[in-house]
C-alpha positions as CSV (number, residue, x, y, z in Angstrom):
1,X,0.0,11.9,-6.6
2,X,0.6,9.2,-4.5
3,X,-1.4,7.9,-1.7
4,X,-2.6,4.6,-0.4
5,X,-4.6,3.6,3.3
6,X,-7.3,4.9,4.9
7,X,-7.9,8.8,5.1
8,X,-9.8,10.5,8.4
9,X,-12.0,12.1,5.4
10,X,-14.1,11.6,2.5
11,X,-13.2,7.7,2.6
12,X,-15.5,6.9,-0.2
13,X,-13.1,9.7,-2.9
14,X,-9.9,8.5,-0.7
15,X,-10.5,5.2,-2.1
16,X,-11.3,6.3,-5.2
17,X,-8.4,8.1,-5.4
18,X,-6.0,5.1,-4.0
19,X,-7.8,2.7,-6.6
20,X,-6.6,5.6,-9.5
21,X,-3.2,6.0,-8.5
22,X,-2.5,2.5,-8.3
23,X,-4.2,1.4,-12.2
24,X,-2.0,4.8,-13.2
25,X,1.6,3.3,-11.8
26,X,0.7,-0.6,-13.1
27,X,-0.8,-0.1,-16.4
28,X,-3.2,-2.9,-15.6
29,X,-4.0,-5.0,-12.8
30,X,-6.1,-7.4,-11.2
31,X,-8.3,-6.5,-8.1
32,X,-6.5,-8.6,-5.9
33,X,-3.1,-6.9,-7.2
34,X,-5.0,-3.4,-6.1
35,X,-5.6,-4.6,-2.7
36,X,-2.4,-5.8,-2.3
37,X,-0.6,-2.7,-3.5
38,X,-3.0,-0.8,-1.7
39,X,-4.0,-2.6,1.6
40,X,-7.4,-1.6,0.9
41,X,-9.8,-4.9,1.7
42,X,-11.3,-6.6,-1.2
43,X,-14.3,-5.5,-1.0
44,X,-13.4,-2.0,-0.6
45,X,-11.9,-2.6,-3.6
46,X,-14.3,-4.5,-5.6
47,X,-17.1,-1.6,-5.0
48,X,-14.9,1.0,-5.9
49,X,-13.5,-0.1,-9.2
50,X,-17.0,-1.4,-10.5
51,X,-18.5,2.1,-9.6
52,X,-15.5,3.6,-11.7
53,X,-16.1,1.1,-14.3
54,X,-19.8,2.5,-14.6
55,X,-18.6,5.8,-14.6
56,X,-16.1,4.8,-18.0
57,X,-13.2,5.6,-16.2
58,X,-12.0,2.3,-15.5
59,X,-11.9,-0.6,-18.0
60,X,-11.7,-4.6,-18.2
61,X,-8.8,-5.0,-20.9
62,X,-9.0,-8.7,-20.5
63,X,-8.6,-12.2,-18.6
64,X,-5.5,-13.7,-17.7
65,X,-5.1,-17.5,-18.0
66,X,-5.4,-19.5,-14.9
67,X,-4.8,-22.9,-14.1
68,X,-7.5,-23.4,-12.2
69,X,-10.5,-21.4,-10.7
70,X,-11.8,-18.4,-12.3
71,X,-9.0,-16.7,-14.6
72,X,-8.5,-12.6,-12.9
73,X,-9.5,-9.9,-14.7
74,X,-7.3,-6.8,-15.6
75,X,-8.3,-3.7,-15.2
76,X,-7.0,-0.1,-16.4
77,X,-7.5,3.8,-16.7
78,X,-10.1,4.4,-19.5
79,X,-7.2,7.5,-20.2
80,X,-10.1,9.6,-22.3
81,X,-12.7,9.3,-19.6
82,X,-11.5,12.4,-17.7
83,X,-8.9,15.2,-19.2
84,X,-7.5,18.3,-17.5
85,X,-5.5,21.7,-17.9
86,X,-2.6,22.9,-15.8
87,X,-1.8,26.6,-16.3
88,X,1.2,27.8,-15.0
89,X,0.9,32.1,-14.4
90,X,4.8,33.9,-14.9
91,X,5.3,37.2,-15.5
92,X,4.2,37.8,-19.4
93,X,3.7,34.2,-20.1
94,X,1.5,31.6,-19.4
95,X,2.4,27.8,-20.2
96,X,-0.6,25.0,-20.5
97,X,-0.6,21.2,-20.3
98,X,-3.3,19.0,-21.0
99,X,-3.2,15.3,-19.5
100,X,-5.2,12.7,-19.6
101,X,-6.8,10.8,-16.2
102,X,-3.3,8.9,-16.5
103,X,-1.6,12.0,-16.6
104,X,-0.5,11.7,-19.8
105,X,0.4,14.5,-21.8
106,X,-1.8,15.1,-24.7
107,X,-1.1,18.9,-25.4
108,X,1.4,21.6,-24.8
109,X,1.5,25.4,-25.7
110,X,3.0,28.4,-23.7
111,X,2.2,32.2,-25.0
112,X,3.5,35.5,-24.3
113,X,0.7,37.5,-22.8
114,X,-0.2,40.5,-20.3
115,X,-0.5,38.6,-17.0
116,X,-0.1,42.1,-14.7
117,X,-3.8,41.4,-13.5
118,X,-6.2,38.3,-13.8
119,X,-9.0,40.5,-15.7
120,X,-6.1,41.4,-18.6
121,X,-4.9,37.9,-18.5
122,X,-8.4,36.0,-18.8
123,X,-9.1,36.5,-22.8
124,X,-5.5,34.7,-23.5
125,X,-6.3,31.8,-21.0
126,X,-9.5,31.3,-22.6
127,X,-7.6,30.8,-26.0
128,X,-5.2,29.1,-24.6
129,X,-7.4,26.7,-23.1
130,X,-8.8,26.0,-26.8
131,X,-6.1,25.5,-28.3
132,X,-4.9,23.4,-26.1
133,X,-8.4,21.0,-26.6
134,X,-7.8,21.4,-30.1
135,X,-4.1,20.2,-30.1
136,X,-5.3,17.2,-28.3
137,X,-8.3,16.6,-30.1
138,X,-10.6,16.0,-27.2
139,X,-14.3,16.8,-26.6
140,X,-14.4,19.7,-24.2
141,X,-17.1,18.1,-22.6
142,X,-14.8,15.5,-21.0
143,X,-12.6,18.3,-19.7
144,X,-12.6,18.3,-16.0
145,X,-11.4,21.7,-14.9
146,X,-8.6,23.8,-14.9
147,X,-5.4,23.9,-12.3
148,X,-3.7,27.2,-12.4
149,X,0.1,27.2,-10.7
150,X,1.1,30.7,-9.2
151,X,3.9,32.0,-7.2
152,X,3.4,32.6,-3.5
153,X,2.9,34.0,-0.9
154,X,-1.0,33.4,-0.7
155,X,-2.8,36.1,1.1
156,X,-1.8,39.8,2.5
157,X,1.0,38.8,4.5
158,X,3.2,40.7,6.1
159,X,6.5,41.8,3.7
160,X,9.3,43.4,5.5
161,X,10.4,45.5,1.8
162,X,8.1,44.9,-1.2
163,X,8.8,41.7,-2.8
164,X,9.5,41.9,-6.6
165,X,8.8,38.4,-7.4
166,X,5.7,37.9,-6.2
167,X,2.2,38.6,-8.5
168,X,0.2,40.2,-5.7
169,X,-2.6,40.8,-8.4
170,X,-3.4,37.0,-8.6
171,X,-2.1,35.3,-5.0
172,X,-3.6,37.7,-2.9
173,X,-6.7,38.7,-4.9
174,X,-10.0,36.4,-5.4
175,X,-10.3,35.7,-9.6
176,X,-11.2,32.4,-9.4
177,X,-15.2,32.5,-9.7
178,X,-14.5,35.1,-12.9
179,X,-11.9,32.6,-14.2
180,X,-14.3,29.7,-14.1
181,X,-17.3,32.0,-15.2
182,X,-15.2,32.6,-18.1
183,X,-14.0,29.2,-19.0
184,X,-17.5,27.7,-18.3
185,X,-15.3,25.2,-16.6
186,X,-13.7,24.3,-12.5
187,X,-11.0,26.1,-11.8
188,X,-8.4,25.3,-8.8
189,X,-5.4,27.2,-8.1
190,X,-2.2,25.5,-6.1
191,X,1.3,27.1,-5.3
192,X,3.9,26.7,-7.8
193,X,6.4,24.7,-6.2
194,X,4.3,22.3,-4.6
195,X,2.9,22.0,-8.1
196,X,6.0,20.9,-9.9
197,X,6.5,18.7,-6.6
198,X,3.5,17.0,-8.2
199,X,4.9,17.0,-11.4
200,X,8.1,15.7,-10.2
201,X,6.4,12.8,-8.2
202,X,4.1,11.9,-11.2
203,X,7.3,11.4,-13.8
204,X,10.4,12.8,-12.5
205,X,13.0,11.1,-10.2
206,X,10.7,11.9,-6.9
207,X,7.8,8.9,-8.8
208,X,8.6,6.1,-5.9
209,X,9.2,8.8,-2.9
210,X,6.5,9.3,-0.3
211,X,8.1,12.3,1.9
212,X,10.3,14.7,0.0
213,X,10.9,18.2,-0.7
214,X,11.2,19.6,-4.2
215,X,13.1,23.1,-4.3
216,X,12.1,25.2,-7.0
217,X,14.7,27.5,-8.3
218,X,13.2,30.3,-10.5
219,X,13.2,33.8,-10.9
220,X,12.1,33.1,-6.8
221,X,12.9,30.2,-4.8
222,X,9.7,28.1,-3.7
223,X,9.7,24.8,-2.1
224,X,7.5,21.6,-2.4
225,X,6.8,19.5,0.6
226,X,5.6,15.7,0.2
227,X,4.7,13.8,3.6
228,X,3.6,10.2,3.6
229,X,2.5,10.4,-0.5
230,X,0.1,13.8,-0.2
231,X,1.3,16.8,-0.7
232,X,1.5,19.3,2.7
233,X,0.3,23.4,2.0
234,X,-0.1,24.4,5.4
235,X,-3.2,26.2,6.9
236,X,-3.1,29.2,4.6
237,X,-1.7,27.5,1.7
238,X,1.9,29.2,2.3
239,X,3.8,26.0,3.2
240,X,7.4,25.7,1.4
241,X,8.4,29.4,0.7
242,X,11.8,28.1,1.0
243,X,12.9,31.4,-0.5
244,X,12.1,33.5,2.0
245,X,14.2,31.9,4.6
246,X,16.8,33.6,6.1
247,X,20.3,32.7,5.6
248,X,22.9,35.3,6.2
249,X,22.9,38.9,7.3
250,X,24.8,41.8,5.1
251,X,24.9,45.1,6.9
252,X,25.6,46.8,3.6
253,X,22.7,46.1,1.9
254,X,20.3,46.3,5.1
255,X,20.3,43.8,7.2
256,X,19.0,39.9,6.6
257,X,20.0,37.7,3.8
258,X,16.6,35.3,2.4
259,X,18.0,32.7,0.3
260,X,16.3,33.7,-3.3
261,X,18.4,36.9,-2.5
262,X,21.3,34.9,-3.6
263,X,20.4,31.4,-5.0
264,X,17.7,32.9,-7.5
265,X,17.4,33.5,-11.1
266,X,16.9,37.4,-9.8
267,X,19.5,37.0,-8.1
268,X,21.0,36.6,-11.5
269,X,20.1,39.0,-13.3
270,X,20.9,41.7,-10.6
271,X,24.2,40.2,-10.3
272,X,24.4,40.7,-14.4
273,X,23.3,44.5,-14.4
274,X,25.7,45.3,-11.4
275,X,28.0,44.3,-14.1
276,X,26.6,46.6,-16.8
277,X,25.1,44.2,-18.2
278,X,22.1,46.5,-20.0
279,X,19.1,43.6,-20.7
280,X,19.8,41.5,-17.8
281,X,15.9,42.7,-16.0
282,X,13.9,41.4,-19.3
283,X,16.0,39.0,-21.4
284,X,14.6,35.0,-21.5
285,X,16.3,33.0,-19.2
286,X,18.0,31.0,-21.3
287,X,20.0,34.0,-22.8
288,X,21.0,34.6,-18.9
289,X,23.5,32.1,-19.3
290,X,25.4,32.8,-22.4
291,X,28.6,34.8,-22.7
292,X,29.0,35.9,-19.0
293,X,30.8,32.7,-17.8
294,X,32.8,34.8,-14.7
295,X,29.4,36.4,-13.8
296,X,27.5,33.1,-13.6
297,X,30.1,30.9,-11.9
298,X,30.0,33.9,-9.3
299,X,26.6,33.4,-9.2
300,X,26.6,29.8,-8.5
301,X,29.2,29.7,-6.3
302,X,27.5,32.3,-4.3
303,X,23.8,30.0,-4.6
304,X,25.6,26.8,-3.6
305,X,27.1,28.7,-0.6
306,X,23.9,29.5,0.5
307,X,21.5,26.8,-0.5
308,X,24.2,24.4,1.4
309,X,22.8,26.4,4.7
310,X,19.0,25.8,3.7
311,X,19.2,22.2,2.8
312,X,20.7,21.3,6.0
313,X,17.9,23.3,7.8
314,X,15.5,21.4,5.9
315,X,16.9,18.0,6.0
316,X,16.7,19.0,10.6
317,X,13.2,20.4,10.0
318,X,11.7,17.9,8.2
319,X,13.6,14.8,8.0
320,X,12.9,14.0,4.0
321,X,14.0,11.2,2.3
322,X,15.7,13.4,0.1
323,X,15.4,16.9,-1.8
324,X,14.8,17.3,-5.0
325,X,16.3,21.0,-6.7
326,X,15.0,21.7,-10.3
327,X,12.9,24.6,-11.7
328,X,13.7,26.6,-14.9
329,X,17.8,26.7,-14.6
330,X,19.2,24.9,-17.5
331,X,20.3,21.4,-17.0
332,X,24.4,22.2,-17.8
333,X,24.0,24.9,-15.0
334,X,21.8,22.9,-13.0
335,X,24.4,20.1,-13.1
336,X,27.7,22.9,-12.2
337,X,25.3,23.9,-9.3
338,X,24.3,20.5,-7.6
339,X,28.4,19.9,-8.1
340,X,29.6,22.9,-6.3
341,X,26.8,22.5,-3.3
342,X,28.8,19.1,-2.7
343,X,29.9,18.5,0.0
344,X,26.6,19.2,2.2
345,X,27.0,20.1,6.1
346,X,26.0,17.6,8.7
347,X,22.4,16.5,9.4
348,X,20.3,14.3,10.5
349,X,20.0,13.3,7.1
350,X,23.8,12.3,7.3
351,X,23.4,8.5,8.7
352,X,24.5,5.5,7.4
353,X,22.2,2.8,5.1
354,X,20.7,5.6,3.3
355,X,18.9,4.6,0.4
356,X,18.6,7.6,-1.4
357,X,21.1,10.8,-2.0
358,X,20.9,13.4,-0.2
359,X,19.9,16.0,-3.1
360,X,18.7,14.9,-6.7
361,X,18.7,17.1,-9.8
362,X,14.8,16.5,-11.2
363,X,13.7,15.7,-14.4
364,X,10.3,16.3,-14.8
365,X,11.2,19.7,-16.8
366,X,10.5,23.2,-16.4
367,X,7.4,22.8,-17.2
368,X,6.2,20.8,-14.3
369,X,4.2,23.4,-12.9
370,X,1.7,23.2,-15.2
371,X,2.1,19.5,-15.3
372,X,1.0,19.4,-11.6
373,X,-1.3,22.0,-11.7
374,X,-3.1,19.8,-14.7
375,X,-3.8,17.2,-11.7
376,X,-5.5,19.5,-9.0
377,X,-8.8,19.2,-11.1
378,X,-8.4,15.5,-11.7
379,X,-7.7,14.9,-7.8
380,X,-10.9,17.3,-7.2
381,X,-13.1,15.5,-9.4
382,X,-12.6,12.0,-7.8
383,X,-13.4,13.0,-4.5
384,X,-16.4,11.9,-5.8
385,X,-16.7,12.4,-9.3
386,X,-19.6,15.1,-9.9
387,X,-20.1,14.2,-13.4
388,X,-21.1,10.9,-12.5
389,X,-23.3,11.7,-9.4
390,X,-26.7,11.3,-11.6
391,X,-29.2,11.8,-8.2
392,X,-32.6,13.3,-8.1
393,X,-32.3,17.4,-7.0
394,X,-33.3,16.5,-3.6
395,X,-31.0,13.9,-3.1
396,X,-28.3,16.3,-4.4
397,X,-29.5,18.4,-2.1
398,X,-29.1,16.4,1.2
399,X,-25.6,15.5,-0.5
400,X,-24.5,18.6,-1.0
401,X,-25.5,19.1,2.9
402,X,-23.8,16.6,3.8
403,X,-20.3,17.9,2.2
404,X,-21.0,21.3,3.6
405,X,-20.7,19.2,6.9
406,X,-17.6,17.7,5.8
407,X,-15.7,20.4,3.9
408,X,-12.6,21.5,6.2
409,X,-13.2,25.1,8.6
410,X,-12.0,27.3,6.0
411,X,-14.4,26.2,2.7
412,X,-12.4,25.1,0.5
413,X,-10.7,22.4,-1.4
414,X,-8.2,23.6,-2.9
415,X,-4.3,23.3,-2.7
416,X,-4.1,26.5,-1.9
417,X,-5.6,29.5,-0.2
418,X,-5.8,33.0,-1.7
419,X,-8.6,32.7,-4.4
């Protein structure tokens, strides 16, 4: 993910992190090109890169010819000095990605499996995790943790009915220490929309945006929020559940309208079986589309009526550069929706001299979830790098007091709450 300046916290992994982001968009560079892209001083710069250089996850790939003085030195991501596995959790499936400290993917593999509870699901993730460092042909040793994407809400919040779409079992219920018992390995757990906002921003149309927002149209409707480069999860880890805002009322079926009600793939699929449509609850999504052309062009005409009300709302909320819709709809659909949205209501995002659109369709892929989940252990691990903190047990002691005085109110680090 993208960031760049000075951070109120944890400088010393800030930089780290600055110095990363920058060798992963160039390819190679010089120091002085990383403090320029950067702003970070020279220095700063110098001491962080030949610290990562130690560590083997930076490289010198060579001099550059100069006319005069000393020739610069290029530098660039050692790509097998750190690896990583996103997980994204869906109902009877899970979906894997392993990446390289480039983000790179090096292995892919999704499997039908019981995911009602996190202790039925934890065998299959443990294979899955293999065979994912077997695919990629990678010593698990240099596997940094695992990021595991899961649909929100986070925590026991308030629900005015039960809510269908949410897995209760994992986001409001601690597995994490069994997970990473289990795995032998880190494990971090992050939304799933601001996750594929990762994704999106790592190699999909959002790469050169620092403030976005990335809706996430699934069997729910979650929402990805992007402010100056970092990713924003509020304080409970509940930020961007776009899906739950309200958009209309309908006295005949009880009252308020939220807009995954409508815009949804479960909106969908209830649309299909109010039709008689017999497998609409459990066929695979792609099978949604096919053969019920009146029923779907219902559907997205009543989505784009509906998302047109919650993309203004966000564009006077938040003031993006743009929004970015994607998810798991399938790209001809996607395209017939982002067509019948247009044209979108006023906004402040209506001005003149704009230099993006107003919506984008994104093209990091459905799997993007697990692609940005992948990077919440390589974020973690730079912030400093625990594999490369060789101190003496009571140095690593006073360090590890000194984080404890450091780590935000709540205790943890990751993405999200709820585990």
């Amino acid at each position: 993910m993208s960031v760049s300046g000075l951070a109120p916290f944890d400088r010393r992994g800030h930089h780290r992190r600055v110095v990363i982001e920058a060798l992963r968009r160039s390819g190679a560079a010089s120091r002085a090109e990383i403090a320029e892209a950067t702003g970070l001083s020279a220095q700063t710069v110098s001491t962080v890169t030949d610290e990562l250089c130690r560590e083997g996850l930076v490289s010198i790939v060579g001099r550059r010819a100069s006319a005069r003085g000393q020739p610069p030195i290029d530098l660039a991501l050692a790509l097998d000095g750190g690896f990583a596995i996103g997980v994204q959790v869906e109902p009877g499936r899970m979906t894997g990605i392993l990446v390289d400290l480039g983000a790179h993917v090096r292995a892919e593999r999704s499997i039908d499996c019981d995911t009602g509870r996190p202790d039925l699901a934890l065998p299959s993730l443990i294979a899955l995790v293999a065979e994912l460092v077997e695919q990629g042909r990678i010593a698990r040793a240099r596997l940094w943790g695992v990021g595991i994407a899961l649909p929100g809400p986070f925590g026991d919040v308030a629900e005015s009915e039960q809510d269908p779409l949410a897995m209760a079992a994992w986001s409001r219920l601690p597995f994490r220490e069994a997970f990473s018992a289990g795995l032998n390995l880190p494990v971090i757990v992050g939304n799933d929309a601001t996750a594929a906002a990762i994704g999106e921003h790592l190699h999909g149309v959002a790469r050169d945006l620092r403030s976005f927002v990335y809706l996430y149209l699934a069997e729910g409707i979650g929402g990805g929020l992007f402010v100056e480069g970092q990713p924003v999860t509020g304080a409970f880890g509940n930020a961007g559940e776009i899906g739950r805002m309200i958009v209309g009322h309908d006295p005949d079926r009880g009252g308020l309208v939220t807009l995954e009600a409508r815009a949804s793939l479960h909106a969908l699929r209830r649309m299909l079986g109010e039709a008689g449509v017999g497998d609409a609850d459990n066929c695979a999504v792609e099978r949604l589309f096919d053969g019920h052309e009146a029923i779907v062009a219902c559907w997205i005409a009543e989505a784009a009526r509906h998302l047109r009300i919650a993309i203004a709302n966000i564009e006077n909320l938040l003031d993006p550069e743009t929004i970015v819709i994607g998810g798991q709809v399938p790209e001809r659909v996607l395209a017939a929706l982002m067509q019948a949205i247009a044209p979108l209501p006023a906004s402040v995002s209506q001005r003149k001299g704009r230099q993006q659109p107003r919506l984008l369709t994104g093209r990091a892929g459905r799997n993007s979830p697990a692609l940005g989940g992948a990077t919440l252990p390589l974020f973690s691990g730079l912030t400093p790098h625990p594999r490369a903190a060789k101190l003496p047990k009571p140095a690593r002691a006073a360090r590890a007091s000194e984080l404890g005085k450091t780590r935000p109110a709540n205790g943890r680090r990751d993405l999200a709450a709820g585990s």
